[in-house]
N, C-alpha and C positions, 0 to 999 in steps of 0.2 A: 182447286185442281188437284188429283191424285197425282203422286209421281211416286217412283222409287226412292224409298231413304234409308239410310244407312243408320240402323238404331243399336249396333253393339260392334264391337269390335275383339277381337283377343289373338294371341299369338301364340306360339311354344318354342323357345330359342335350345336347342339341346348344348347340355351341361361342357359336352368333350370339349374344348378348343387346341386349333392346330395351327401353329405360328406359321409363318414361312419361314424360319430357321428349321423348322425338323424337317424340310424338303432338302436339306443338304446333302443328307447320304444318301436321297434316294436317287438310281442311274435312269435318266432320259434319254432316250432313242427316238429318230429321226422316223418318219410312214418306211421307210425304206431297212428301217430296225436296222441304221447304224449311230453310235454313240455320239451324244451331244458335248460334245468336249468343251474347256475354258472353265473359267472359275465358277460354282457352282452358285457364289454371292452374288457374283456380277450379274447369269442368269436372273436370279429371284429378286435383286434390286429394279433389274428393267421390268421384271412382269409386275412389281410394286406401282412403277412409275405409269404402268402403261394401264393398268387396272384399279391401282388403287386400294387393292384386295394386299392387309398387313397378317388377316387370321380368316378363321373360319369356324362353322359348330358342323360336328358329325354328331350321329344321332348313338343314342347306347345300344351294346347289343342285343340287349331285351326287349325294342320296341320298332317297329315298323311303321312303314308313313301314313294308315291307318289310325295307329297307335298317337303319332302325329297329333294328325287332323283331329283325331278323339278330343284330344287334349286343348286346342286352339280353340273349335267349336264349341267346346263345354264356356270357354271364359266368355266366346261372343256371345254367347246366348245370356249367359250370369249378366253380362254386360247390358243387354238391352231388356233385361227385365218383363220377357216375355213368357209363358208359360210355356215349356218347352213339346208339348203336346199341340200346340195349335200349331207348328211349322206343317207348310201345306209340302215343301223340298228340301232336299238335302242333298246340295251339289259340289261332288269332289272334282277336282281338277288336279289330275298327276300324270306321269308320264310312264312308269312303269310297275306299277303296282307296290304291293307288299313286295318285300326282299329281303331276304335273312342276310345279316353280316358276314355270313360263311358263303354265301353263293350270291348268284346274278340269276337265277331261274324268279324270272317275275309272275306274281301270283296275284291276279286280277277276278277270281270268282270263285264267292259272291264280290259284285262289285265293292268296290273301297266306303263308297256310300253307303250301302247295307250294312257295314259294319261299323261303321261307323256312328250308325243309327241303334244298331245293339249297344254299342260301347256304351251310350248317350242314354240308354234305358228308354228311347222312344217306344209308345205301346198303339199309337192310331197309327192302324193299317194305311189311311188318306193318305201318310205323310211318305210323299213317294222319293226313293234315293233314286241318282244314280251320276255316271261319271264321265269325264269329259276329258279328251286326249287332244291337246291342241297345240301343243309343244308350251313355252313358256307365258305364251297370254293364254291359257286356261284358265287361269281361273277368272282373268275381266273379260273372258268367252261364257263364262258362267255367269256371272252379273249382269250381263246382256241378253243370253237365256234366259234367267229368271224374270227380267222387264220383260220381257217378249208373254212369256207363261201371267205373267201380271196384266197386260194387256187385253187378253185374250180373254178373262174374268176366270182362267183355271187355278190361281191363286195368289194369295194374298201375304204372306210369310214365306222365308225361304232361310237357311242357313248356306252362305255361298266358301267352302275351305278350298284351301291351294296347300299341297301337301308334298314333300319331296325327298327321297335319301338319293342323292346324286353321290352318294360315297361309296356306293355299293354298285354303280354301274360305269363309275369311269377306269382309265387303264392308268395305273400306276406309272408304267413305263414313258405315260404322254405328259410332257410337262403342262398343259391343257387342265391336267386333273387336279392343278393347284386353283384352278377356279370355281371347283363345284363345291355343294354344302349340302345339308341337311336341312329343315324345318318347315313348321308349318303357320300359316296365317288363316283369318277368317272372321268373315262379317255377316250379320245376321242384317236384311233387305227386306222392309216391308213394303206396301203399295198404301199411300195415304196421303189425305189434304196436306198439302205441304207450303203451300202459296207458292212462293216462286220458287223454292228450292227444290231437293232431290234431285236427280237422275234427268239433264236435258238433250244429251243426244249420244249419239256412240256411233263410231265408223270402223268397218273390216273389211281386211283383205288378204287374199290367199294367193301366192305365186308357184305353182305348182312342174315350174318346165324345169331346167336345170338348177334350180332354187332347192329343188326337190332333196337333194342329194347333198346339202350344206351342211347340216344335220344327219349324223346317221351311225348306225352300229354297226361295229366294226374288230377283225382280228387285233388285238394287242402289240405293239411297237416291240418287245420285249423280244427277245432273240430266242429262248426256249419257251415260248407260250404255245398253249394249245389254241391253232388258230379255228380251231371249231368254238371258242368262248368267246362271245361278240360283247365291245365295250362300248362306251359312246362317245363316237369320233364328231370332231371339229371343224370344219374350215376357216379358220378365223379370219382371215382377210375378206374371205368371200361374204362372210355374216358382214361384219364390220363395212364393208361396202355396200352393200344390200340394203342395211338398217339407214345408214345415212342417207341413200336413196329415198326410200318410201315412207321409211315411219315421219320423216317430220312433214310429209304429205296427207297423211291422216288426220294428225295431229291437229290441221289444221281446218282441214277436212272437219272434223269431227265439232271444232271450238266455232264455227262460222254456222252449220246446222244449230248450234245451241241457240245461235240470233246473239249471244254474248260476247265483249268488245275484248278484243286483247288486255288490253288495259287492267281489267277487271280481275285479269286471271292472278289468283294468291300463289298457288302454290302447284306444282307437275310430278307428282309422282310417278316415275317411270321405271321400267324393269329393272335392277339392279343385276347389271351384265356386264358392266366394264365401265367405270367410272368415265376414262377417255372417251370412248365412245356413246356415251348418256348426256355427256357436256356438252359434245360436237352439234347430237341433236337437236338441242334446247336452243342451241344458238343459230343452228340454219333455222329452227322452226320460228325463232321470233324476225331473223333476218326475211323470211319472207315474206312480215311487214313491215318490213321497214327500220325494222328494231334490233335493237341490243338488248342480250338477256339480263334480265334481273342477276343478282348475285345471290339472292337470298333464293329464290325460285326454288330449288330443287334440295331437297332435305334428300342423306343416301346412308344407304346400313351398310354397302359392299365393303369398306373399309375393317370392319370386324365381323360380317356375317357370310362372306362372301355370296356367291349367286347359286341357290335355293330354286332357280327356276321358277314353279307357278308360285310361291311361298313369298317371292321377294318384295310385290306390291303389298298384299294385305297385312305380312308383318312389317312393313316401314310404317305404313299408314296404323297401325294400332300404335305402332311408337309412340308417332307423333299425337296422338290422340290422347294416348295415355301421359303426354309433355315428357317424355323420355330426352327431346330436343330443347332444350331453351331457344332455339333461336327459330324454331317453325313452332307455332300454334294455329290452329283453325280454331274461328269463331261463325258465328249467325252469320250468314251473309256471303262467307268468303268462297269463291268457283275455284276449285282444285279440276285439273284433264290428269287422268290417267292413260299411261301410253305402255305396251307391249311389245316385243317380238319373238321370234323364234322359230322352232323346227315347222314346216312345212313347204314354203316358209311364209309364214302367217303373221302378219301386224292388228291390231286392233286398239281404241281408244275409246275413253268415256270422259265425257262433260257432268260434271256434277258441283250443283251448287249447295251449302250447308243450311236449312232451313233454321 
């Protein structure tokens, strides 16, 4: 049987790192742009505890999320020993394009993909880019595209990147902006006999009514900001309740189309958005059969990469690929679900067994 399989992986972590100590001197301000008072340790110790997020990488000022993806996708492809001319796609998943360090004016064309395909010296015309805006499961909205495009018999090879400088669109003034990051991930998806393995189901879903507006850009908390520069605003409670809502509905949704047993499942890689709230899931999701979660289940990068948006699946999962984890390995055999959420407000998951 043909399925989707996963034959290269590669990541690109940028060099900068930013502790939560150097959030000391910078001033937080309330939506109502008044000043967050109290100790500025005690702040950053609860958003430790509550996230889990100790650091984070920003990307250098001479590369963009392009620049990125370039660099991710060059090592997946190295990785899977494919000739890089046969890729039938070339699927980016980001949210706001290229962005220079000095500004927020997002620059999306030619699309990310396009250039991404220059960077990469691609020379067949066939091999068609292009990009996908899905808020933070973009890029396992791309992996489920390119099954879909595999399906269909319009191709056979894909290079699937999640690419992100979240450093350059949040507001300094929002304490919110101690949770974004930079980098990029990326796996290279063919369509091939695989016997039981590859790619067994995927499930999505979009809530589009007041979900809408959980996610969104927005004037700057900062009391002299020019409120014509729009940053990217938060709802955290409302996400955080939302997510606990549906995704472990999917989740579940998603592992039961597979026809595969709970039991069975190795390993969950899921969004890396708030440690708190990625546990919480894991555990209603197996509470709804009946279970308690594994301990080992869930391998997480937030801790030092913080949350990179579409970036955060595909660089955990090359981590663990490349055994960057002692205590998570994937072998032959083993069913990993991939779980999402984010701006739309949009969930989606994927079942995938290691052939």
């Amino acid at each position: 049987m043909k399925r989707s399989v996963i034959t290269g992986t590669g990541s690109f972590l940028p060099p900068s790192v930013k502790k939560n100590n150097e959030f000391t001197e910078q001033p937080f301000y309330t939506e109502e742009r008044l000043p967050i008072n109290g100790k500025k340790d005690t702040l950053i110790d609860k958003f430790k505890k509550i996230t889990g997020i100790e650091e984070r990488r920003y990307a250098s000022a001479d590369l963009v999320a392009s620049d990125l993806a370039s660099i991710a996708g060059n090592l997946a492809i190295i990785d899977s020993k494919i000739d890089r001319e046969e890729l039938d796609l070339i699927l980016v998943a980001h949210n706001f394009g290229d962005i220079s360090c000095n500004g927020i004016q997002s620059d999306a064309m030619p699309a990310l993909a396009s250039r991404v395909k220059h960077q990469l010296e691609i020379k067949n015309p066939h091999c068609i880019g292009f990009d996908l805006l899905f808020g933070c499961p973009g890029w396992l909205m791309a992996v489920i595209q390119a099954e879909a495009f595999f399906k269909a018999g319009m191709a056979r090879k894909a290079l699937i990147i999640g690419a992100e400088t979240l450093s350059r669109v949040f507001d300094p003034f929002d304490r919110d902006s101690m949770i974004f990051s930079d980098g990029a991930g990326a796996i290279v998806l063919e369509y091939q006999e695989a016997g039981e393995g590859g790619m067994l189901a995927s499930s999505a879903v979009s809530h589009c009514g007041e979900e809408l507006h959980y996610l969104t850009m927005d004037s700057s908390f900062g009391p002299e900001s020019d409120p014509e520069i729009k940053y990217l605003k938060m709802k955290g409670r409302k996400v955080y309740e939302y997510a606990l809502k549906y995704v472990p509905e999917a989740m579940k949704e998603c592992l039961d189309k597979s026809g595969a047993a709970i039991g069975e499942l190795k390993k969950i890689f899921i969004h890396q958005a708030n440690e708190k709230m990625d546990e919480t899931i894991v555990e209603l999701f197996y509470r709804s059969y009946g279970l308690e979660a594994p301990k080992d289940i869930m391998p997480m990068c937030i801790h030092y990469l913080g949350n990179s948006s579409v970036a955060t699946i595909p660089t955990l999962l090359d981590l663990v690929t490349k055994g960057f984890y002692p205590d998570h390995h994937l072998q032959t055999g083993d069913l990993v679900l991939f779980a999402s959420v984010g701006a739309g407000m949009n969930i989606n998951a994927v079942c995938y067994r290691y052939p």
